[in-house]
C-alpha positions in Angstrom: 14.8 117.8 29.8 14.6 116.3 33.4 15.2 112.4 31.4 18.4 113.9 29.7 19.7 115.0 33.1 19.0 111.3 34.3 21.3 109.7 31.9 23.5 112.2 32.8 23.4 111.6 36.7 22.9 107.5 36.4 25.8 107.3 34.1 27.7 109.5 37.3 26.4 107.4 40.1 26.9 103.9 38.4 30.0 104.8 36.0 28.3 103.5 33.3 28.8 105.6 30.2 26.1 107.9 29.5 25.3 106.5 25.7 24.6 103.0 27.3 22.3 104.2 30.3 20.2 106.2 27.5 19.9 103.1 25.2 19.1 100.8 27.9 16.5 103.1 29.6 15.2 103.5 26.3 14.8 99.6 25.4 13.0 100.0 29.4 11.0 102.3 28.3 9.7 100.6 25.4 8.5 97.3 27.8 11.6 95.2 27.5 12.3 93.0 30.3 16.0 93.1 32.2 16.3 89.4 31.5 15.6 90.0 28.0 17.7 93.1 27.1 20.8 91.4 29.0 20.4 88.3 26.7 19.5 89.5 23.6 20.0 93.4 23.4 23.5 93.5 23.8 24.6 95.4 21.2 22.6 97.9 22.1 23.5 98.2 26.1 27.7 97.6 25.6 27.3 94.3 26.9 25.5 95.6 30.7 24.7 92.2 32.6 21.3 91.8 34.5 23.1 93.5 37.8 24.1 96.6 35.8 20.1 97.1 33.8 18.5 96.4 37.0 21.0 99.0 39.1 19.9 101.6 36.2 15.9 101.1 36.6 16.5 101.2 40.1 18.3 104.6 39.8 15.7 105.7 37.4 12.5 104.5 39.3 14.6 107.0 42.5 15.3 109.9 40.3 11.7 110.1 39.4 10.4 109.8 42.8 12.5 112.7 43.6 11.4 114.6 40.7 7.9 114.0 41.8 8.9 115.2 45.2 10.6 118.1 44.1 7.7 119.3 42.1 5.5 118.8 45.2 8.1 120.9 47.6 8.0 123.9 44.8 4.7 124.1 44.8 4.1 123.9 48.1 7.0 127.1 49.1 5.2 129.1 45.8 1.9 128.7 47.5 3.1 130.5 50.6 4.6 133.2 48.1 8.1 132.6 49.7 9.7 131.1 46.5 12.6 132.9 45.0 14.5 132.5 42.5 17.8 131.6 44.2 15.6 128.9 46.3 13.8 127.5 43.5 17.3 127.3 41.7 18.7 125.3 44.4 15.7 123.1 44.6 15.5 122.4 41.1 19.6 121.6 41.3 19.7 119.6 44.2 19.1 115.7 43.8 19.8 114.8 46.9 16.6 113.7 49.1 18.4 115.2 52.6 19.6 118.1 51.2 15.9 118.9 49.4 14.3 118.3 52.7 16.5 120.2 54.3 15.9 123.4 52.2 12.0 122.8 52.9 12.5 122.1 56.2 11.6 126.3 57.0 8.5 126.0 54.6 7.2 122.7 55.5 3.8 123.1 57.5 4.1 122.5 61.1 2.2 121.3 63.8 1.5 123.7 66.6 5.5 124.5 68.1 6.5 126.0 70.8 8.3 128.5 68.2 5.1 129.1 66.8 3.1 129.9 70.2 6.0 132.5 70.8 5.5 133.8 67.0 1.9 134.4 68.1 3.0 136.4 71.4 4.8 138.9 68.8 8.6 137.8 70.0 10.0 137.2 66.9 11.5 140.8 66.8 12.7 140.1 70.2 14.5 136.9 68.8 15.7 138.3 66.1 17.6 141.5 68.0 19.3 138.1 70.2 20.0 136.6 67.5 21.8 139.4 66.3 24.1 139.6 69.3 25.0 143.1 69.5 22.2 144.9 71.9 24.1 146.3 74.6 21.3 146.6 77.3 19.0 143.5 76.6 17.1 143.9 79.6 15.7 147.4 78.7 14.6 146.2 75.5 12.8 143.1 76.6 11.0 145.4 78.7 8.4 146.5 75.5 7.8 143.0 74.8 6.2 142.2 78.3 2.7 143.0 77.8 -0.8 141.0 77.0 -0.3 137.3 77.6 4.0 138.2 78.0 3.8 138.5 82.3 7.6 139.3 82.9 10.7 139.0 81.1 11.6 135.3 81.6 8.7 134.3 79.9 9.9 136.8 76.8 13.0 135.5 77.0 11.6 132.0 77.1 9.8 132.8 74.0 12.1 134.2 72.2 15.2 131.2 72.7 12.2 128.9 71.6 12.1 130.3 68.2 15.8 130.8 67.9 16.0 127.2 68.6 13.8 126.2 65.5 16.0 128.5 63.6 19.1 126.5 64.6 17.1 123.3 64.1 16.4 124.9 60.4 19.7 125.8 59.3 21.6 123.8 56.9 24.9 124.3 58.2 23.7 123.1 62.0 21.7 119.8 60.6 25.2 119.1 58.7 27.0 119.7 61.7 25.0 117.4 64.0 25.3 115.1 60.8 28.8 114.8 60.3 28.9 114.1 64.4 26.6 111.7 64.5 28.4 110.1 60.9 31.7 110.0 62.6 31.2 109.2 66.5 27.3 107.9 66.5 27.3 104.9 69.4 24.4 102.4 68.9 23.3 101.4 72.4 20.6 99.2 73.9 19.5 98.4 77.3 16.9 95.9 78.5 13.6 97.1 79.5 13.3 96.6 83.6 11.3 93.2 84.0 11.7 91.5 80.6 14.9 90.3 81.2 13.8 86.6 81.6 11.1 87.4 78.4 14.1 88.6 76.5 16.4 85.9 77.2 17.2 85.5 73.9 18.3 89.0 73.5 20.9 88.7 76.7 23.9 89.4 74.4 22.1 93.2 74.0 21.1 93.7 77.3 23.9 96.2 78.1 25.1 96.8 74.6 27.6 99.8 73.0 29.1 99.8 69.3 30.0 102.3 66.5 27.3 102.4 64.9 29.5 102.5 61.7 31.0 99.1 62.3 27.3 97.8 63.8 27.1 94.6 61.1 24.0 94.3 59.4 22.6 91.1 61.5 23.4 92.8 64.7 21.4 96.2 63.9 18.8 94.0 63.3 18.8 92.2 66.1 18.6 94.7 68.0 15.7 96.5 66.1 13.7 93.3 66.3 14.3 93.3 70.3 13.3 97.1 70.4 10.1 96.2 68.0 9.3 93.2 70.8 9.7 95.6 73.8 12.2 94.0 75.2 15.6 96.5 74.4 15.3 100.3 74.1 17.9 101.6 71.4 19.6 104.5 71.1 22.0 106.4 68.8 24.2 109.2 70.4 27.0 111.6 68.7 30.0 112.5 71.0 27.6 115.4 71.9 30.1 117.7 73.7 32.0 118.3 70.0 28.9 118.1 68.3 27.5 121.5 71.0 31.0 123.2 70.8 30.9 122.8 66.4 27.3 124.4 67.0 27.7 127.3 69.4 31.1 127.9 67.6 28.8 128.7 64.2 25.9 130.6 66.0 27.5 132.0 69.2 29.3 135.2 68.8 31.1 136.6 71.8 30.7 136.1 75.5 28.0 138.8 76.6 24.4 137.9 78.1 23.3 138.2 74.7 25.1 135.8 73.7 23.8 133.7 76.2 21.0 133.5 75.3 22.1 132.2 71.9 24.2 129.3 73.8 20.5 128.3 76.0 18.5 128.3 72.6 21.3 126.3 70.9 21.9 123.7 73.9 17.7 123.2 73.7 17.9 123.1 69.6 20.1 120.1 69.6 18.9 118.4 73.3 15.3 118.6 72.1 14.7 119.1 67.9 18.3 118.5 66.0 19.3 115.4 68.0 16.1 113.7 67.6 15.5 114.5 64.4 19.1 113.1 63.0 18.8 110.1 65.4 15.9 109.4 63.5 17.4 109.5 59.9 20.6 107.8 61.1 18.1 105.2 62.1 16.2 104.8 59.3 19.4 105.0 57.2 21.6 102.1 59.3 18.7 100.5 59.2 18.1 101.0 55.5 21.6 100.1 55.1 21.1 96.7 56.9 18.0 95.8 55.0 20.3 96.4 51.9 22.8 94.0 52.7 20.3 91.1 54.2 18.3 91.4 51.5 21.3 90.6 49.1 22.3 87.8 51.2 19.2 86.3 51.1 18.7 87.3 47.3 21.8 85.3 46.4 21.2 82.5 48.5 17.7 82.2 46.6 19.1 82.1 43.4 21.7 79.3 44.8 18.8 77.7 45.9 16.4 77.7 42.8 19.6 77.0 40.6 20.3 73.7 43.0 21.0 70.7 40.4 18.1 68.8 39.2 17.6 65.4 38.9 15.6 66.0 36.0 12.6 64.3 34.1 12.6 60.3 36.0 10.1 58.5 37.9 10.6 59.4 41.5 9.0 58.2 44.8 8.4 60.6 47.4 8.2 60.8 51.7 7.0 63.0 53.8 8.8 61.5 56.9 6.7 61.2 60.7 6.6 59.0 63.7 3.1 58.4 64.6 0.9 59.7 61.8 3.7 57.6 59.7 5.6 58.2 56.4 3.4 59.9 53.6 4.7 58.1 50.2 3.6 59.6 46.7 5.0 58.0 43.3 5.2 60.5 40.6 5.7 59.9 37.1 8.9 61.9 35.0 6.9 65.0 34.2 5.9 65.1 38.0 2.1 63.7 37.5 1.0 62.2 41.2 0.4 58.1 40.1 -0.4 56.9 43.8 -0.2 58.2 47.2 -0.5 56.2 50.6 1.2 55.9 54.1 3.5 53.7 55.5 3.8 53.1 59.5 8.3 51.6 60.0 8.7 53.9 63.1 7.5 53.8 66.5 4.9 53.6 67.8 3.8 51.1 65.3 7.3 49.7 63.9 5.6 47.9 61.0 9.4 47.9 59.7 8.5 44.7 57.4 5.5 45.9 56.2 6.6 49.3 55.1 9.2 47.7 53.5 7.7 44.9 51.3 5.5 48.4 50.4 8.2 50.8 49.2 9.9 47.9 47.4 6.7 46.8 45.8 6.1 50.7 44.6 9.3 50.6 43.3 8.8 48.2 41.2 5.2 48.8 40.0 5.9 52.4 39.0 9.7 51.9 37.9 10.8 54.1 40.2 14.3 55.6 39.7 14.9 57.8 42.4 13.6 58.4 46.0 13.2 61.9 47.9 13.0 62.0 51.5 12.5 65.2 53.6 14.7 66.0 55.9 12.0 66.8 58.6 10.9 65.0 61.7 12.2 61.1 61.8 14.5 62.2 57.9 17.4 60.0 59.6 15.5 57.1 60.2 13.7 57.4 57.4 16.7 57.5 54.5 18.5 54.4 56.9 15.1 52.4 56.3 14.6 53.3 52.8 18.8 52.2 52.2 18.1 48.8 53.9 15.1 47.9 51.2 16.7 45.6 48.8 15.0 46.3 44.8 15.0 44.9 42.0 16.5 47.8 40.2 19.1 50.7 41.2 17.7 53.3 42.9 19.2 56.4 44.0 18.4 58.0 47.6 17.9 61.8 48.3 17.4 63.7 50.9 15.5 66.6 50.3 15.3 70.3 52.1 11.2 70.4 52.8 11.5 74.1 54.0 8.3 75.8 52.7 7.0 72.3 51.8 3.9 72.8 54.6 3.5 76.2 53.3 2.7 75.2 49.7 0.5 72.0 50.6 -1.9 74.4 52.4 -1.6 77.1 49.6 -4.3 78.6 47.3 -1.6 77.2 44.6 -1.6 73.6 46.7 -5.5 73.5 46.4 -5.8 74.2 42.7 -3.1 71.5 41.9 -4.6 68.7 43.8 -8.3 69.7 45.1 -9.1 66.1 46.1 -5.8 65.1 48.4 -5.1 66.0 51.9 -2.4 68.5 52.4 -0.3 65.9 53.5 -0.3 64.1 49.9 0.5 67.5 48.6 3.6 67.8 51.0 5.1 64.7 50.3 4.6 65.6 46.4 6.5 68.5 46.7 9.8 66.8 48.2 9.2 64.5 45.7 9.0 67.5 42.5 12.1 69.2 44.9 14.4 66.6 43.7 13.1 66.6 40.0 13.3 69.9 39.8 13.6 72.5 42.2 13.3 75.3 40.3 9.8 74.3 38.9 8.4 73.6 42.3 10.2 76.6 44.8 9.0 79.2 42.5 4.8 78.2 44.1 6.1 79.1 47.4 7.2 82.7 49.0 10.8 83.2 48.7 10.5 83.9 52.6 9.7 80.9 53.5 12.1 78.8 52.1 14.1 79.0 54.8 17.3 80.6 53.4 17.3 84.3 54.6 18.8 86.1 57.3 15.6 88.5 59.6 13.8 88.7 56.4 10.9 89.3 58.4 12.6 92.4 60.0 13.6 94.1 56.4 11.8 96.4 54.1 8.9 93.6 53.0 8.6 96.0 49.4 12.3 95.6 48.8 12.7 92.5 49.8 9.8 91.7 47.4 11.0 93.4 44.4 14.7 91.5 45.2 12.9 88.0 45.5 10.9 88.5 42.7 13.8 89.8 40.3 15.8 86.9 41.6 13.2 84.3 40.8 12.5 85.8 37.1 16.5 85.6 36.8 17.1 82.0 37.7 13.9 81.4 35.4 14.7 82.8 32.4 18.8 81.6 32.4 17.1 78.2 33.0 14.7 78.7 30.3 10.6 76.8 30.7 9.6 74.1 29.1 6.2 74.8 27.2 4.6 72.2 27.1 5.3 70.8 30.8 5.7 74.1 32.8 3.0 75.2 35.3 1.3 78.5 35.5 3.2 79.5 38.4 6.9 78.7 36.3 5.8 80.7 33.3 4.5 83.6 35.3 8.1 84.6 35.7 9.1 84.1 32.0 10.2 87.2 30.4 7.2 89.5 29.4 4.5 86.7 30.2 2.7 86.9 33.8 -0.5 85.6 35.1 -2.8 86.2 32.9 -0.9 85.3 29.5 0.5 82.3 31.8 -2.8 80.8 32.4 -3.9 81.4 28.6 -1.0 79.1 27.8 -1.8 76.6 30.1 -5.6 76.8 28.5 -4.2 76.5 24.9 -2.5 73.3 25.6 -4.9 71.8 27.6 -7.5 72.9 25.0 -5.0 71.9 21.9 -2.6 69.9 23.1 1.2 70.5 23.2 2.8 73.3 21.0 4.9 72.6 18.3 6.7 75.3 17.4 7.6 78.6 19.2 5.3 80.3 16.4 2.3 78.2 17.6 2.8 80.5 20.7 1.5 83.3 18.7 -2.1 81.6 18.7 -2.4 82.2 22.4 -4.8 84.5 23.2 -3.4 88.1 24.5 -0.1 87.0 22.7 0.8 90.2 21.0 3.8 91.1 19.2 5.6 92.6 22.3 5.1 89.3 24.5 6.0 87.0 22.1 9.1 89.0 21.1 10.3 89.0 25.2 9.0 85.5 26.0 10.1 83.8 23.1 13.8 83.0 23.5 13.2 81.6 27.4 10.4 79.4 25.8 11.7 75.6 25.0 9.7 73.2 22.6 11.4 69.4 22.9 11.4 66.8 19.9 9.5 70.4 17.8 9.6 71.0 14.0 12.4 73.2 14.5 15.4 72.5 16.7 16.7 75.8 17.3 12.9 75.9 19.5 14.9 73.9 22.3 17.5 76.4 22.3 18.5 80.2 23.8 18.5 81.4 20.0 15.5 83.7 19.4 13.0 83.4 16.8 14.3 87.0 15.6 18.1 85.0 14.9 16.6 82.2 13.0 17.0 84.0 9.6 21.4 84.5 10.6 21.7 80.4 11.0 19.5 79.3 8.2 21.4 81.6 6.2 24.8 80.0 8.0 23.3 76.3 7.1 22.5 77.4 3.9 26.1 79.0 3.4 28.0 75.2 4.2 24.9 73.8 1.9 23.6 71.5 5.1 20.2 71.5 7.4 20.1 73.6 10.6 19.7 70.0 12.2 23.2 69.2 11.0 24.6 72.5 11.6 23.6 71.8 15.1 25.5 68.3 15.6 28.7 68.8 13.8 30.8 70.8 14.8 33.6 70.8 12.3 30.7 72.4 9.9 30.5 75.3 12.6 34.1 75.5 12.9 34.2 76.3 8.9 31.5 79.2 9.7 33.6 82.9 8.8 30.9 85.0 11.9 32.7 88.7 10.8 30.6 87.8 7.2 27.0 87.6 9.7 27.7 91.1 11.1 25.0 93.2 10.5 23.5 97.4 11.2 21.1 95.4 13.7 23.4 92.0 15.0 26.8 92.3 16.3 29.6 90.1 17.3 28.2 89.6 20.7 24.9 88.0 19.9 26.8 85.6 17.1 29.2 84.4 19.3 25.8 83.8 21.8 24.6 82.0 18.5 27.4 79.9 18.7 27.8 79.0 21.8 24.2 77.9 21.8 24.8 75.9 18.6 27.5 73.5 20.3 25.0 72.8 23.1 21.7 73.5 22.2 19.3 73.7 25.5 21.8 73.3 27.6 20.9 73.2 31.2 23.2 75.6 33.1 22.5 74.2 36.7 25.2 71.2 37.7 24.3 67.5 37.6 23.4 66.2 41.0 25.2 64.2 43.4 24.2 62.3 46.0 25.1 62.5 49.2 25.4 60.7 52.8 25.6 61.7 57.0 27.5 60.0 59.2 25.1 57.1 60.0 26.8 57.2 63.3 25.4 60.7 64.5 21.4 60.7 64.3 20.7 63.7 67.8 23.0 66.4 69.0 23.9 63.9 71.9 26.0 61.6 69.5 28.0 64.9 68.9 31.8 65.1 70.2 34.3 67.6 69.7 37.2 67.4 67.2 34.8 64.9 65.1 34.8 65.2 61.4 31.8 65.2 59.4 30.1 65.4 56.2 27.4 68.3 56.2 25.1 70.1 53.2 25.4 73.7 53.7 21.5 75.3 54.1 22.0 78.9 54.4 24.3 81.5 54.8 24.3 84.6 56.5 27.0 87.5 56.2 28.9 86.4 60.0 29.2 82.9 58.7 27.3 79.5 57.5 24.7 77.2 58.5 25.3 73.1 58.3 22.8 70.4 58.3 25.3 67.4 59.8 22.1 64.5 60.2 20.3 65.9 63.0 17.3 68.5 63.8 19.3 71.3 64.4 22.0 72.7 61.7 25.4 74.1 63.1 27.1 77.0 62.4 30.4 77.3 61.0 31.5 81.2 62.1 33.5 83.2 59.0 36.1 83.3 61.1 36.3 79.1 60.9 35.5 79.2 57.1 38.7 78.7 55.8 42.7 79.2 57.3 42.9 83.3 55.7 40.8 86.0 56.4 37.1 86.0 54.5 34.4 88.8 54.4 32.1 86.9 52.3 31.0 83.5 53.2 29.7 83.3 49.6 33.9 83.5 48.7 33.7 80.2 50.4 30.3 78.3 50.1 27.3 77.9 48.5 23.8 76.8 49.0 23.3 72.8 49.0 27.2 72.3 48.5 28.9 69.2 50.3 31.5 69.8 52.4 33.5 68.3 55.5 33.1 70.0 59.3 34.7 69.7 62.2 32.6 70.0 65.8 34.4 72.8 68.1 31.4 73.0 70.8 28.0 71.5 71.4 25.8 73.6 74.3 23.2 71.1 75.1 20.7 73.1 77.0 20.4 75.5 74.1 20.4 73.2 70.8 23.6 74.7 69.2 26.5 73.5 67.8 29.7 75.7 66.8 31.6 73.8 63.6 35.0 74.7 61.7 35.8 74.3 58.2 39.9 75.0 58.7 42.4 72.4 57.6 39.2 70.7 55.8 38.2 71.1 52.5 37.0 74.6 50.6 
């Protein structure tokens, strides 16, 4: 019953149609992965894309939490013997998480209150007469109530306004009151802590701070949250709280007698010390949910810009691991990333061994055909690529320059160690950068999406969303990719659709133990390889120069049966299906349709056909600084200059222009019209011109525009 109602209400909240949200939670349900129901389930979804199945689970993994908790809360209220049927009505009918708690809120067990201390004193018949606001001589009925531990009247008085107030602080209609207030006129504020003002420094821009809290932008909230988390601010959010008192005593006031003032004392305590508290708290936790939200997707797209950078691809590349006095680590890797030599070279000061280092690299070049060189773009990067461009080879050798964010974090990694158990972790740096360039993909998915360097206070958000973001991110960019059986490390096929660790490693083991696969139904010898994985694995799976060629393609196994047939149709191979296309152009797809295969996976068919695969990242270009500008001191307004974009952040873009520290381009100098996205603008790793509007020396930054440039 309750999974029929959650088609109903996904299909409500998402506006998805209901029939699709039951199909696809079904195909969920049944251990299909969203990678592989968006690629080869669409008939049965309507076409949803990965955002739209992954926006259902996540509705559907909510829902169920709720039911869980609703179950919990009814059991709980039965217990007591309060549960009636109107309450249990409105309990099972509400699926909103505020509203539920709020209709537990009377029930929930409490902590010792002062309410309850009163409760104990026999006052709540005292309360309730106030409450009712209609006892004309108030004093002469307070009078019974002062005995045992009651001394005089104040203190009955006292104890009765106390459990009024947790009445008020109980009631829907107040908390929705003090809600909408705090919705409409809530002001985030923050203040320095006396004495950490030089400790805080950083955090001067908050250290006498005011903003609607509704127009507070994601990185600011978290700012400031950080800088209350370090001690150094103290936050706080405030309704316009005269409206928000009158809207309360205007619903639980009634008239203007000493009863009723009572009622106006309880209610001015209820909201000073339990209502305003309590919905500071959940307007806190829901701005800040609400900023988590929106970093996380920043930093989830700017991941998958990242691992979707354009690889070089399978050539012999020589890799540095930059430095001054501990020298230039240089590893030469063959095309499928194997390390062939490692050693370090010594051009920079303090030893300037320029000729040396030089008659080395060229020499390496040479013995280890070397096609391509990757150079971090770390500590002495500048010098480094204008050293490595001066060499003269005997062959044509592209220069790169590599981001080696994360690079130190991998070389001293359980992941590091197991890879290369005999070398430094150094070697192991410098053979990253050097993988980076072949294929960044293959060699970010070892490291923590965190510390690639590409988010925005990821340490500040929600670490299990942010998780579950990264990690969906990285299986995304993996399977539209698609892995490469035979050359793929355990770590790459751990994200392959319906693989993971275990059946990742048993593939490794295979081929180590029988060499490379042939065919995607050699897969099925793996050990653990049941039915179910092989099904959602299969199609993400590549075999090169295999028995079949439709294994180096996004067709799955399941569609072989619809192109041999096609082949067989126009009386030629699959092979020559594949490289002509006039024969596919003769191909009638309306005579493929089937109860089971639809228009949208033929025309997938096809489209795989023409290029089967296909890599869908972008070729790589290379790419040169200013050789001019090497430290923030060769800086000058108004200069123009070529920069790689290296992260971007929802108030604008960071710029690596050739020296250690990367400018920032504002949104507001994006681009000569207004923008609300960077993302509208730039990307991860693209190439694009600046211009240098301010450099402030003493603290390392430097302001940059894009206007009049190029977009």
């Amino acid at each position: 019953m309750a999974i029929n109602l959650f088609y109903t209400l996904i299909s409500r909240m998402l506006n998805i149609p209901s029939g699709q949200v039951e199909r696809t939670i079904g195909l969920l349900e049944e251990g299909a992965t969203i990678p592989f129901i968006s690629r080869y389930r669409k008939e049965v979804t309507g076409g949803l894309d990965e955002v739209q199945i992954g926006n259902i689970k996540d509705q559907l993994d909510k829902l169920t939490e709720l039911k869980k908790r609703k179950d919990t809360i009814l059991s709980s209220i039965e217990e007591q013997g309060k549960l009636t049927s109107e309450l249990k009505k409105r309990i099972e009918d509400s699926w909103d998480s505020t509203e539920l708690e709020d209709l537990y809120l009377p029930y929930k067990p409490k902590r010792v209150t002062k309410a309850e201390i009163a409760r104990k004193k026999g006052l709540e018949p005292l309360a309730k007469v106030i409450m009712m606001q209609n006892e004309r001589n108030l004093y002469d009925r307070v009078k019974s109530f002062i005995k045992g531990e009651i001394k005089n009247a104040e203190e009955a008085l006292q104890g009765a306004r106390d459990i009024i107030a947790e009445w008020v602080n109980e009631s829907e209609d107040a908390r929705n009151i003090v809600r909408n207030s705090f919705g409409h006129t809530a002001i985030i504020s923050s203040k320095v802590v006396k004495g950490k003002e030089d400790e805080g420094a950083k955090y001067k821009d908050y250290f006498d701070f005011s903003e609607p809290l509704n127009r507070c932008s994601s990185h600011r909230l978290l700012a400031l949250r950080r800088g209350e988390t370090e001690g150094i601010l103290r936050v706080t959010i405030s309704p316009d709280t005269d409206s928000c008192l009158d809207r309360l005593k205007r619903r639980f006031v009634k008239g203007y007698n000493e009863v009723s003032g009572q009622v106006t004392e309880a209610v001015d305590d209820s909201f000073k010390r339990l209502l305003k508290p309590s919905i500071e708290t959940e307007f806190a936790n829901l701005s800040k949910a609400k900023a988590d939200e929106e970093a996380i997707r920043v930093f989830a797209e700017n991941l998958r810009q990242l691992l979707l950078a354009p690889p070089l691809g399978q050539k012999r590349v020589l890799g540095i691991d930059p430095g001054y006095r501990t020298g230039c680590k240089v590893v030469c890797l063959d095309a499928q990333g194997n390390l062939l030599h490692n050693e370090a070279i010594y051009p920079h000061p303090p030893q300037n061994e320029k000729g040396k280092a030089a008659a080395k690299i060229a020499q390496l070049v040479s013995t280890y055909a070397v096609e391509a060189i990757a150079i971090g773009n770390g500590t002495a990067s500048r010098e480094t690529e204008q050293f490595i461009t001066g060499i003269r080879y005997d062959r044509k050798v592209q220069v790169f320059v590599v981001s080696e964010n994360g690079a130190s974090i991998y070389s001293a990694s359980k992941i590091a160690r197991e890879e290369f158990p005999e070398y430094d972790v150094t070697v192991r740096g410098a053979v990253s950068i050097g993988r980076r360039l072949m294929d960044p993909l293959a060699e970010l998915v070892k490291i923590d999406p965190k510390s690639i360097g590409v988010g925005q206070y990821q340490h500040d958000v929600e670490q299990g969303a942010l998780k579950k973001s990264l990690d969906q991110t990285v299986e995304s960019c993996v399977n539209l990719v698609g892995v490469n059986v035979n050359t793929a490390s355990k770590h790459l096929l751990t994200y392959v659709s319906g693989l993971g660790p275990a059946l990742a490693q048993n593939i490794v083991n295979y081929r180590a133990e029988h060499g490379p696969f042939n065919s995607r139904m050699d897969l099925k010898k793996v050990s653990r390889m049941g039915d179910k994985a092989f099904e959602q694995s299969a199609g993400f799976l590549r075999i090169q120069n295999g028995k079949n060629p439709l294994d180096n393609s996004a067709v799955h196994p399941e569609s072989y049966p619809i192109v041999e047939r096609m082949a067989k149709d126009l009386q030629c191979s699959v092979e020559e299906l594949i490289s002509d296309k006039k024969l596919k152009s003769k191909l009638k797809l309306e005579k493929y349709v089937s109860e089971k295969v639809g228009m949208p996976t033929l025309l997938d068919i096809m489209e795989e056909l023409d290029k089967p695969g296909r890599d869908p990242r972008q070729a790589i270009q290379v790419f040169a600084f200013d050789p001019t500008i090497k430290t923030i001191e060769d800086l000058r307004e108004g200069q123009i200059l070529p920069g790689i974009v290296t992260n971007i952040t929802n108030f604008g873009c960071f710029v690596d222009i050739g020296i250690k520290e990367n400018g920032l381009v504002h949104i507001s100098e994006l681009a000569d019209r207004f923008i609300s996205d960077p993302t509208q603008i730039v990307s991860i790793h693209q190439h694009v011109k600046v211009k240098v509007l301010s450099i402030d020396l003493s603290r390392k930054r430097v302001q940059l525009s894009m206007k009049g440039l190029s977009e």
